[in-house]
C-alpha positions in Angstrom: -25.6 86.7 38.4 -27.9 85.7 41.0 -28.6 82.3 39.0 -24.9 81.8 38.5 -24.4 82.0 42.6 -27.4 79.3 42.5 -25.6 77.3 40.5 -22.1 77.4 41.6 -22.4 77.6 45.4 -24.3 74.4 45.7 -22.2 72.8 43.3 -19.0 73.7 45.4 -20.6 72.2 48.5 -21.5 69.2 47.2 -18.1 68.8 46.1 -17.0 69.9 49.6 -19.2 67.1 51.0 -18.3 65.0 49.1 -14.6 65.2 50.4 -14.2 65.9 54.5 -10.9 67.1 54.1 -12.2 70.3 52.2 -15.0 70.5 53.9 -13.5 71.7 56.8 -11.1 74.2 54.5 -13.2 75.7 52.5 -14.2 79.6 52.7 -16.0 81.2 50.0 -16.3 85.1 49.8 -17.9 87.1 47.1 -16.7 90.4 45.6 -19.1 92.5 43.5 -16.4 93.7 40.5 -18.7 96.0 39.2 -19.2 98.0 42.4 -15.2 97.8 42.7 -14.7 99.2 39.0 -17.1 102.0 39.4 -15.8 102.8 42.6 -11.9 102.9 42.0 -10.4 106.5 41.6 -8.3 105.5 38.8 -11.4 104.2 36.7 -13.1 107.6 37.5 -9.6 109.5 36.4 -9.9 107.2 33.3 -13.2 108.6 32.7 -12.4 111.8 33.2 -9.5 111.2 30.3 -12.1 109.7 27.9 -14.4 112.5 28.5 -11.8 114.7 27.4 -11.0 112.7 24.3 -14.9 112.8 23.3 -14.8 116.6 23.6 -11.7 117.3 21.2 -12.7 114.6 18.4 -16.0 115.9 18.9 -15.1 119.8 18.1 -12.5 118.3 15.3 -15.7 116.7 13.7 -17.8 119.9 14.7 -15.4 121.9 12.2 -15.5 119.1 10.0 -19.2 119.2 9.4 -19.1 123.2 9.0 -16.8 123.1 6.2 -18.6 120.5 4.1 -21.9 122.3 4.9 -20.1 125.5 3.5 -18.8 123.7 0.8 -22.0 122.6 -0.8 -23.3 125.7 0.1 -21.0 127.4 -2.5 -22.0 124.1 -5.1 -24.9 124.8 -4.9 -24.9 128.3 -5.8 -22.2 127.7 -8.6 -25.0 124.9 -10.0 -27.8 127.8 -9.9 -25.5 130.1 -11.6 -24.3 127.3 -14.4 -28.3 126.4 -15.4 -29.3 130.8 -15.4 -30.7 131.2 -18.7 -29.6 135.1 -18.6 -25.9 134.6 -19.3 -24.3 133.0 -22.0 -23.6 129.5 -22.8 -19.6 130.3 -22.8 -20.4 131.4 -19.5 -23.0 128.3 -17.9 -20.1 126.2 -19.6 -17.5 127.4 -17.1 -19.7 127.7 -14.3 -20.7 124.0 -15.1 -16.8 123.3 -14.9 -16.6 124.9 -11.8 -19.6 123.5 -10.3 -18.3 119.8 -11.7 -15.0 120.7 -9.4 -16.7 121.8 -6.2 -18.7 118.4 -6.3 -15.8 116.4 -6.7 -14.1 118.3 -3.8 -17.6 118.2 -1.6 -17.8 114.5 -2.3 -14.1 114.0 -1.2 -14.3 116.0 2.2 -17.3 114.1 2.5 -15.5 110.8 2.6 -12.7 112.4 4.8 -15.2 113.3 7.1 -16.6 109.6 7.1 -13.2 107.9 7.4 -12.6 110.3 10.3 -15.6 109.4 12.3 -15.1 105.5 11.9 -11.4 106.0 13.0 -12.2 108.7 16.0 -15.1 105.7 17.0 -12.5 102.7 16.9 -9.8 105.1 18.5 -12.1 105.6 21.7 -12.8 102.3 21.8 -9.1 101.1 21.8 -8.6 103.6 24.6 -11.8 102.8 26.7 -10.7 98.2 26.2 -6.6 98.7 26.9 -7.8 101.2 30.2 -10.4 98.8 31.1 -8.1 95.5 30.9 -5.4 97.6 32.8 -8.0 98.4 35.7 -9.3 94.7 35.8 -5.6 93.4 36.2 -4.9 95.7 39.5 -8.6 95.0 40.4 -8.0 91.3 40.1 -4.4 91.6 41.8 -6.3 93.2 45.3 -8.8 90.4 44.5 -5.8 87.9 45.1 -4.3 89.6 48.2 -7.1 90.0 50.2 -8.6 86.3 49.3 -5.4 85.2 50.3 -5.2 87.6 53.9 -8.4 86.4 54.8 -7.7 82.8 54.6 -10.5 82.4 51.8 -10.7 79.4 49.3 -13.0 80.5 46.8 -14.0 84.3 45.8 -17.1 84.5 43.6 -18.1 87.7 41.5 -21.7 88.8 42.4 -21.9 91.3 39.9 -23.1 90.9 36.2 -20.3 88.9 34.6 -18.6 91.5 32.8 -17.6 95.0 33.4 -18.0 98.5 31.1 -16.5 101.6 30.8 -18.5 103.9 29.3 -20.1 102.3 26.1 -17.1 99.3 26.0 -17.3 96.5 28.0 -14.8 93.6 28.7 -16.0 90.1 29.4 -14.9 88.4 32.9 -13.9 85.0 31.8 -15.2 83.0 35.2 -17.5 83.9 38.1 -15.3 82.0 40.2 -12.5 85.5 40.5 -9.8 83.4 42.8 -9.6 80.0 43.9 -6.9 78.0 45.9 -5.8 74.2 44.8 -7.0 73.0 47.8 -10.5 72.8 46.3 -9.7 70.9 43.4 -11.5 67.3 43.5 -11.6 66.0 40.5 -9.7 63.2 42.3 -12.0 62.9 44.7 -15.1 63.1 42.4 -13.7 60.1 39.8 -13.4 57.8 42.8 -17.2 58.7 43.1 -18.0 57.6 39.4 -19.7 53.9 38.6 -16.7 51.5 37.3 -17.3 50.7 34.1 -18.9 47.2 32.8 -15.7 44.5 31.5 -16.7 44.6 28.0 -17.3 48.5 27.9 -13.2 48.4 28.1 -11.6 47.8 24.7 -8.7 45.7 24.4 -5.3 47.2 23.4 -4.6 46.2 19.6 -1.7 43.9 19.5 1.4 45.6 18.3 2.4 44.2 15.1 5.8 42.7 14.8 7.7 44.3 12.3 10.6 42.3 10.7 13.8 43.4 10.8 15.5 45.6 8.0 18.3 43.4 8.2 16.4 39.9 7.8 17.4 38.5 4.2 20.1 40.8 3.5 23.4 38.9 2.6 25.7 40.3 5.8 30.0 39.6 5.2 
């Protein structure tokens, strides 16, 4: 972020110079969002809330595991039982059955188990991006109110250009957090561009006439 700071706070002083006017009105702050994320009581309260999410899905999926675990446990002993060479082949038959059944049922508690770890992942990280974008919009809101009580022009993020709750992170779209029109010279930096050469302008087609609809018709 460093290099963007570089980059952008010469720029906007050039352009400053390059107009007296804002020159003498322009007053740049920074504000480090990161810093102001991690620090705000309602991103530590939404935290607190994720933290609590984690714990539930994570016993849900605890129990999950336990039963599948218990579940091949009993295939594999009804597969043991179906290939004993001491009992009859009536009797391997039905175990076979039965051990057939308990894999079909292991394999779906298997996939429920999958499906419910993909969905518990894409629920936290739903949660963690709609609380994230809700604390950047009230951050972004104080951002605006004290830019504009202290008179500044230009507010600047010094922190990386992004911020993250937990393992989710939402992109900042600009550096530049708040800005006032007063610093806007494109005006003032086209009057500073090279005219161009005569021929480098193309002349304007010539519109073609276009007869009238009503030429050669026979009118009463």
């Amino acid at each position: 972020m460093r290099n963007i700071l570089r980059t952008i706070i010469p720029a906007v002083l050039l352009f400053t110079f390059l107009s007296g006017s804002a020159l003498a009105q322009t007053k740049i702050a920074t504000v480090d969002l990161q810093k102001l994320f991690d620090n705000y009581w309602k991103t530590k309260q939404a935290s607190a809330a994720i933290q609590d999410r984690v714990a539930q899905l994570t016993k849900d999926d605890k129990s999950m595991v336990e039963d599948l675990q218990k579940a091949n446990d009993v295939y594999q002993t009804l597969l043991q039982q179906a290939n004993d060479p001491a009992i009859s082949t009536e009797e391997r038959d039905r175990r076979k059955k039965d051990a057939d059944a308990k894999f079909k049922l292991l394999q779906d508690r298997k996939t429920a188990l999958d499906q419910y770890e993909r969905e518990a992942q894409a629920t936290l990280n739903d949660q963690r991006q709609r609380m994230s974008e809700k604390i950047r919009a009230e951050l972004q809101d104080a951002i605006t109110a004290a830019a504009k009580a202290g008179g500044y022009t230009i507010v600047i993020n010094s922190a990386a250009n992004g911020i993250a709750l937990g393992s989710t992170s939402i992109s900042v779209p600009s550096a530049v957090l708040y800005s006032t029109s007063q610093v806007d010279l494109t005006a003032d930096v086209m009057k500073q561009l090279p005219p161009p050469p005569i021929d480098a302008i193309p002349a304007a087609p010539a519109t073609p006439s276009v007869p009238s609809l009503l030429m050669g018709t026979n009118r009463p």
